[in-house]
C-alpha positions in Angstrom: 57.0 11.2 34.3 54.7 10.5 36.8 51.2 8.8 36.7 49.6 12.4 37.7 51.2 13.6 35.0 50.6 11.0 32.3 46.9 11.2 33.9 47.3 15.1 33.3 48.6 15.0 30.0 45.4 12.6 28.9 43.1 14.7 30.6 44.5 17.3 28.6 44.3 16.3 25.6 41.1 14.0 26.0 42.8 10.6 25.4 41.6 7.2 26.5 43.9 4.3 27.4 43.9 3.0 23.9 44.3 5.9 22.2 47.4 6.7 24.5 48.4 3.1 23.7 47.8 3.4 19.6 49.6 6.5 19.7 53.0 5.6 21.1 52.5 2.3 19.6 52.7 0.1 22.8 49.9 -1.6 24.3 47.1 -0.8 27.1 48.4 -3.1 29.4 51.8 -1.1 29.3 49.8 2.0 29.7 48.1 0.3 32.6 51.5 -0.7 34.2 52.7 3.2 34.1 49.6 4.1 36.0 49.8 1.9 38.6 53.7 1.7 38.7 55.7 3.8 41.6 57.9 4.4 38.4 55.8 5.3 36.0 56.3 6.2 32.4 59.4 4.5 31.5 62.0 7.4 30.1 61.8 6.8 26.6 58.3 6.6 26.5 58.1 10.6 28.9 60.4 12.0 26.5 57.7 11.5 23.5 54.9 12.3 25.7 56.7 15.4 26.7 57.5 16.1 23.1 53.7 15.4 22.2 52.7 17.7 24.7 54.7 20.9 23.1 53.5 19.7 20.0 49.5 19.1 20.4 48.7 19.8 16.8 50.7 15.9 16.5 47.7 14.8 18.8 45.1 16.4 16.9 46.3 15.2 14.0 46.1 11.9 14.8 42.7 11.9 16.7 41.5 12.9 13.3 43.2 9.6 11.5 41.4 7.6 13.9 38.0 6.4 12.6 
C-alpha cells in the first residue's frame, strides 16, 4: 500500500493519525514513517487496512468506542 492510498483510505473514512495509530495498535510515529516512506505501509499492516476498508462498519464501530 502506498501513502496515497493509506492517505485515501483515512480521507475516507475520516481518521486522524492517532486514530489510524490506536486502531491497528502501533504508534503515530510508525504511521508517520509509512507516509513519508518510498515503501509505505509495511505488508502486514496493508493487509488489515485493506480488510478494514471492505469492512467499514469495523471502523465505525470503533470511532464510536472512542471517547
Amino acid at each position: 500500500m502506498s501513502k496515497k492510498e493509506l492517505e485515501g483510505f483515512m480521507a475516507i473514512h475520516g481518521l486522524s493519525v492517532i486514530t489510524l495509530a490506536e486502531l491497528l495498535g502501533v504508534t503515530r510515529q510508525a504511521i508517520y514513517l509509512w507516509m513519508g516512506s518510498k515503501k509505505g505501509v509495511t505488508p502486514t499492516a496493508s493487509k488489515v487496512i485493506r480488510f478494514l476498508a471492505n469492512n467499514p462498519k469495523l471502523i465505525k464501530e470503533f470511532n464510536e468506542t472512542i471517547p
